[in-house]
N, C-alpha and C positions, 0 to 999 in steps of 0.2 A: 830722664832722671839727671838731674846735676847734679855734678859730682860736691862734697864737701869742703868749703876754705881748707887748706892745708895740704889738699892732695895734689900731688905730681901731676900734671897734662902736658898734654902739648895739643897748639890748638894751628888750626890752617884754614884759610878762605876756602870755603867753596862756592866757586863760583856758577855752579848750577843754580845753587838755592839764590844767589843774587841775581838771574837773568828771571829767574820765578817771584823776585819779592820778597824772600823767605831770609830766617834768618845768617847769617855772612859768615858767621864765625863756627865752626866746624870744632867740639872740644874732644879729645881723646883720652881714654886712659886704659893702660895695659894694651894698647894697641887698636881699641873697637872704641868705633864714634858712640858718644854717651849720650852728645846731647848737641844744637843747635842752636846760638846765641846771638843777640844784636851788641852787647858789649862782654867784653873779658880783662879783668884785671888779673898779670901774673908777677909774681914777685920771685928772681933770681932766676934771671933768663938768660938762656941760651938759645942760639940756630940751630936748626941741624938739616944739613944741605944733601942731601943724596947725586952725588956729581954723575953716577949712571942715568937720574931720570932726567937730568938736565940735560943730556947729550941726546937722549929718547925724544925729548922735546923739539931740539933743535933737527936733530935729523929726519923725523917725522913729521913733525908741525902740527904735534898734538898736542892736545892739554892731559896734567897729571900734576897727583900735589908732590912734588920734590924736595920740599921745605915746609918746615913747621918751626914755630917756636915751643920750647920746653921750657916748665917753671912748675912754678908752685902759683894752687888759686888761690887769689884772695876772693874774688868778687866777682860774679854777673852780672850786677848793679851797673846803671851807670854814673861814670865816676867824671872827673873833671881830668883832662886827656895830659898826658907828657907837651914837651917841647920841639922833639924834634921827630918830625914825621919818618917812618919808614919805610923805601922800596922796595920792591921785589917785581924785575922783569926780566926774565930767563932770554930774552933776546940783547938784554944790553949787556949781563952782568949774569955768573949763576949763583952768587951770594946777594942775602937784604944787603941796600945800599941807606946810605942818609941821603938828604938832597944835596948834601955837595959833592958826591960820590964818595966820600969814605964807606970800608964795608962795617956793617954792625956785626960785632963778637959778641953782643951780648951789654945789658944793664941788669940792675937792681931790681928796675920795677920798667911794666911794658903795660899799656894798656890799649887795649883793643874795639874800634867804637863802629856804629857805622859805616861811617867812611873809609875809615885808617886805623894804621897800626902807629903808634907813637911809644916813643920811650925819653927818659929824664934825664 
């Protein structure tokens, strides 16, 4: 079930459903996955970083979702994608990075596509 434009989520890669094909984008609300997408449009984004699972990661060498972005939905449609692509690799950095390595606090609007995460 997707959830309605206007409601609060936060959404995170999983990367199960990508080594299967399946859809990438993983959407949450109230804390339980709703639904599984190939694009997400959110409006008034923020990170939210869990610095214990980052440290779990690194000391283990396991995978876990540590970071999501929170917003508001607009859209699972696909939409025509932001400007600046977003990273996220828990071995270089444990916050999303941009590609010239600034860390991302957050934009307006973030959209979410196959490939990547971008924001404007």
């Amino acid at each position: 079930m997707t959830p309605k434009p206007g409601t609060v989520v936060t959404v995170h890669m999983n990367l199960n459903n990508v080594k299967q094909g399946k859809p990438r984008w993983s959407i949450k609300v109230s804390g339980k996955v709703v639904c599984n997408v190939d694009h997400v449009v959110l409006r008034d984004c923020k990170p939210l970083v869990a610095p214990g699972g980052h440290r779990r990661i690194l000391s283990k060498g396991h995978r876990e979702v540590y970071a999501r972005i929170k917003g508001t939905l607009v859209s699972t449609g696909q939409r025509d994608t932001g400007q600046r692509e977003i990273h996220l690799n828990p071995h270089r950095c444990r916050d999303f990075t941009m590609a010239d390595g600034t860390v991302y606090k957050g934009s307006a609007m973030a959209f979410f596509n196959t490939d990547s995460f971008f924001t404007i």
